[in-house]
C-alpha positions, 0 to 999 in steps of 0.5 A: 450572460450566454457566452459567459455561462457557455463557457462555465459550463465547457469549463465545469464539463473538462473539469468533472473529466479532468478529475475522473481521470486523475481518480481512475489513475490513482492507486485504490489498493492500500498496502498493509504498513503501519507507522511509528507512533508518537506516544506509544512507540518502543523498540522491541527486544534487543534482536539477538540468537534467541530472540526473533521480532516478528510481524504479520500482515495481510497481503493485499495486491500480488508482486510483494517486492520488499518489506520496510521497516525501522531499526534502532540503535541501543547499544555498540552495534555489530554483526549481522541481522538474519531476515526472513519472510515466511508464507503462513496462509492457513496452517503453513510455514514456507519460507519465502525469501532470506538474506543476512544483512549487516546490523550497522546497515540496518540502523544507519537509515532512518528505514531499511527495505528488505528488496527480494524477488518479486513473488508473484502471487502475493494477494491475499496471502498471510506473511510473516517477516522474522528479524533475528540474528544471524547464525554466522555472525549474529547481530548485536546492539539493534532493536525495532521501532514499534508501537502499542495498539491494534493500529494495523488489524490485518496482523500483529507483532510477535516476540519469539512467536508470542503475539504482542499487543502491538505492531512493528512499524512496517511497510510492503510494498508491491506494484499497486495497480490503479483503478483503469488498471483493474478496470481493463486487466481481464480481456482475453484476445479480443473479447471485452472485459467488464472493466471496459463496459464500464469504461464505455458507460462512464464516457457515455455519461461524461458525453451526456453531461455535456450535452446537458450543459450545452443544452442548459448554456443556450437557454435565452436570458429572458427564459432563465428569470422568467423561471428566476 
């Protein structure tokens, strides 16, 4: 029975290490997005010269690269969308990144990702994506999905700057970094970040833990149902 629970115990320890580190690898920041809901959904306004479909969001990790989103198709499509991504933290409108995009593209995936240079400093930002037609050859026949409700409270959709009680469906995406990454970033030269401390005290209670096991598989039969 020694042997047998020895070897449960050098199991249960592997495992419990196993799986700290497959926790610490994991992303544990989630990106603002919604999805296209099953019973509320509805494409917006017909995206045309005077109509601008917007969406807000909180960003919350830097190096925003793209914003996805989902067209759909409500009538012969043509021309170009106009996309544009503004920086509105506080009481600012700065336009961030832009691009005119064929409508046809737009609507013949089932989500189109509007892929910009990487802004740097994205966390904590307030951004606003705009879909309107282009000035030059304006888009005709598209509109968004989008679903009814406060789903995703980081931000709302709007039409023409109006608020809708709803929200594009929509996804940022950004390098998300893991838990050991947060936990390492921050030294500088050789001195020692808080994130390594912490590294440091879960090996030592790992190690510990181990030794507990070690100690309890070596206990004799006899003494464990004597306290049986």
């Amino acid at each position: 029975m020694t042997l047998s629970l020895r070897r449960w115990a050098t199991f249960a320890w592997l495992i419990v290490g196993a799986l700290s580190l497959a926790m610490l690898a994991m992303s544990i920041v989630r990106l603002p997005s919604d999805e296209v809901g099953l019973l509320r959904r509805f494409p917006s306004p017909e995206i045309a010269p005077d109509i601008r479909i917007s969406q807000t969001f909180e960003m919350t990790t830097d190096g925003l690269r793209d914003v996805e989103f989902s067209a759909v198709a409500i009538g012969q499509v043509s021309g170009d969308i106009r996309m544009e991504l503004h920086d509105i933290t506080g009481h600012d409108d700065r336009l961030m990144r832009s691009a005119d995009v064929g409508a046809a593209d737009v609507v013949g995936v089932e989500s189109y990702r509007f892929e910009f240079s990487p802004v740097l400093d994205s966390r904590n930002r307030i951004y606003q994506l705009d879909l309107t037609a282009s000035g030059t050859n304006p888009a005709d026949g598209v509109a968004v999905w989008a679903t009814k409700g406060e789903r995703y409270t980081g931000g709302t959709m709007l039409v023409n700057g109006v608020p809708r009680w709803a929200d594009m469906a929509f996804k940022a995406h950004a390098p998300a970094p893991s838990g050991l990454q947060l936990l390492t970033a921050g030294a500088v030269d050789s001195s020692v970040s808080r994130g390594h401390v912490v590294l440091a005290a879960f090996a030592a209670v790992w190690i510990a833990f181990g030794l507990f096991l070690r100690a309890f598989s070596r206990i004799p039969d006899d003494k464990m149902l004597e306290t049986s």
